[in-house]
Every structure is written in C-alpha cells, then in structure tokens.
C-alpha positions as CSV (number, residue, x, y, z in Angstrom):
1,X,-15.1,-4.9,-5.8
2,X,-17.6,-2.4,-6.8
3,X,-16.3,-0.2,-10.0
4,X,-18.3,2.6,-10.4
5,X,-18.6,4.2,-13.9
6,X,-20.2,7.8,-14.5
7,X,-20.3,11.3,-16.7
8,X,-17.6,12.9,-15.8
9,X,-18.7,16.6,-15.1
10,X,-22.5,15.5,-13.8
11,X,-22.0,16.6,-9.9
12,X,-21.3,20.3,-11.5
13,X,-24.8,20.1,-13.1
14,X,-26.7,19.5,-9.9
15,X,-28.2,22.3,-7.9
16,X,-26.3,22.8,-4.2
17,X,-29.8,21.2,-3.1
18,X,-28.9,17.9,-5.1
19,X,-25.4,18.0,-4.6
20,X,-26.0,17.8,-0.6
21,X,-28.5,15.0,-1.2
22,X,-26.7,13.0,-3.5
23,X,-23.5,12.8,-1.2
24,X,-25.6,12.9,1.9
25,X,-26.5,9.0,0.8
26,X,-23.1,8.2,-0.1
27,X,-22.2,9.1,3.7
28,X,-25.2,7.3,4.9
29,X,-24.1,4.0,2.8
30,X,-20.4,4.4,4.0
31,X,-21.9,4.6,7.6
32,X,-24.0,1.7,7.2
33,X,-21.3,-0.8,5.1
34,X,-18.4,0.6,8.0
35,X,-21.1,-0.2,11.1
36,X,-22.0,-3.9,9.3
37,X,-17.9,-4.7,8.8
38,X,-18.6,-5.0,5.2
39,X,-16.7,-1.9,3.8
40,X,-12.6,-2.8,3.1
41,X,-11.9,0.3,1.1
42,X,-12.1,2.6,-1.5
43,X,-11.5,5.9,-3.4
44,X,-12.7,8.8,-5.9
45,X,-10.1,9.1,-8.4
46,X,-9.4,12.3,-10.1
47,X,-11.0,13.8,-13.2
48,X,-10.3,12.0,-16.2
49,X,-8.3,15.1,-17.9
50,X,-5.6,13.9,-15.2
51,X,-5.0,10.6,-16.7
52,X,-2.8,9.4,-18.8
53,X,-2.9,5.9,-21.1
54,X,0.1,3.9,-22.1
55,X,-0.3,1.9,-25.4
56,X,1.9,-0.3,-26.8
57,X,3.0,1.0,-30.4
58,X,5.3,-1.5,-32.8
59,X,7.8,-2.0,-30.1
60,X,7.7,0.9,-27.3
61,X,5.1,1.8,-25.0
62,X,3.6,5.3,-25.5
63,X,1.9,7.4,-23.6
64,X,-1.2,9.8,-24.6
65,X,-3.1,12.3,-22.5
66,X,-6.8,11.2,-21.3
67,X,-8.7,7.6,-21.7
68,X,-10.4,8.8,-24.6
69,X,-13.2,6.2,-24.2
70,X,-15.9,6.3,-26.5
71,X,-18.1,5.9,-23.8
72,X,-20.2,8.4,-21.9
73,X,-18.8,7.0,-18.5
74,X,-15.4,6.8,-17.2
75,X,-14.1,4.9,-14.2
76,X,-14.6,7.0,-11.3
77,X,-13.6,5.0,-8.2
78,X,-14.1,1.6,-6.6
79,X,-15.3,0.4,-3.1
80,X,-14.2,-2.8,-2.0
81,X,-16.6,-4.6,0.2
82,X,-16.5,-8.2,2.0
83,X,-19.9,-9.8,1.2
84,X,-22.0,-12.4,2.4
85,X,-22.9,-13.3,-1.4
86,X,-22.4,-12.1,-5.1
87,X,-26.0,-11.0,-4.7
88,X,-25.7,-8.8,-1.6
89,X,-22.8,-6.8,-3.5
90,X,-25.0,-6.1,-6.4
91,X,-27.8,-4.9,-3.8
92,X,-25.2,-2.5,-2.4
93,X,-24.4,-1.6,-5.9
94,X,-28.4,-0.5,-6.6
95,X,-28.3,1.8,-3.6
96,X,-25.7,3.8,-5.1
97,X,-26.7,7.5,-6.1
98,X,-25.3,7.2,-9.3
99,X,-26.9,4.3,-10.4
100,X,-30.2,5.2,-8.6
101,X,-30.3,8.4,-10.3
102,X,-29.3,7.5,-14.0
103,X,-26.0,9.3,-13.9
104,X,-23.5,6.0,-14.0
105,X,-23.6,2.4,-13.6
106,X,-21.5,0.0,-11.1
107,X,-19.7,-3.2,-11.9
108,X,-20.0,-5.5,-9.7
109,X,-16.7,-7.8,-9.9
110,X,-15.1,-10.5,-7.6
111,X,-11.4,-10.3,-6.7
112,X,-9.2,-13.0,-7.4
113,X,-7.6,-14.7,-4.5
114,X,-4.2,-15.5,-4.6
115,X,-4.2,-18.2,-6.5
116,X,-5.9,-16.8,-9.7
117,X,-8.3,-19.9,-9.6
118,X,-11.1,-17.3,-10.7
119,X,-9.9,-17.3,-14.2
C-alpha cells in the first residue's frame, strides 16, 4: 500500500498551469500502473477539517473534531498496488507528484496477509 502524506491546502496554491500538470502525471501513472495490472485500488480522502478522531478518555471513547497532527502533512489517500518487489513499490512511490515536487511524502507499506505473519 502506498500512503500518501501532504499539506493540506497546497493544490489551491498552484497556478491553473500547475494544477493541470500536476494531475495530468497522476493520470499518466494511473494509466500506466492500470495497463501493467499492478494498480488494485485507491482513493483521495476528504480535507482533514472533515475528520473526526476518537480517543479513549478514562473509560469512554470520545470524539474530537480534526487529526490535529502536529505534523505539516496529513494522510491524504492510499493506492494499493500488486508489486513485483518492495523495491518496485517504492519506485512507483518516487514518481509521485507530491513527492517529486516537495509537497508530501509516501509510505510505502506491505499489507498483511491473512494470517498476520508480518508482525
């Protein structure tokens, strides 16, 4: 699974010109991972103001508005891919707009099979 992390708000920044480039390579890396079989899935997810976190406090859950991360990026979505190797996902991963130009970063993390032997 590739995680991808970013600044929530950065697209808005970019210039129309930028903002057809940037998702003009996502398509182009969708196209290419959906031609080669290795795409599975995958989705945005909403702006952070529409989450909400649910904490355990003494003995009831509660719930708060927001992740409220002290980080600058929040999880933004996920792909899941079916890879040859650990190595290919990560190459996958590089190509990434975001990564490539500085504006979030993408974990690159194996899913456990059924078994939970990955632990």
């Amino acid at each position: 699974m590739l995680l991808i992390w970013n600044r929530p708000g950065f697209v808005e920044g970019l210039s129309e010109q930028e903002r057809t480039a940037l998702f003009g390579e996502v398509d182009e890396i969708m196209k290419e991972l959906t031609e080669s079989g290795e795409l599975v899935g995958g989705q945005a997810l909403a702006d952070p103001s529409q989450t909400r976190t649910v904490r355990l406090r003494g003995a009831h859950p509660e719930v708060t508005d927001g992740p409220f991360m002290e980080s600058k990026e929040q999880f933004a979505g996920y792909l899941m891919v079916d890879c040859d190797s650990p190595e290919r996902a990560a190459e996958i991963a590089a190509r990434w707009p975001d990564v490539r130009m500085g504006f979030g970063v993408l974990e690159v993390r194996p899913v456990m099979d059924e078994a939970g032997t990955e632990m």
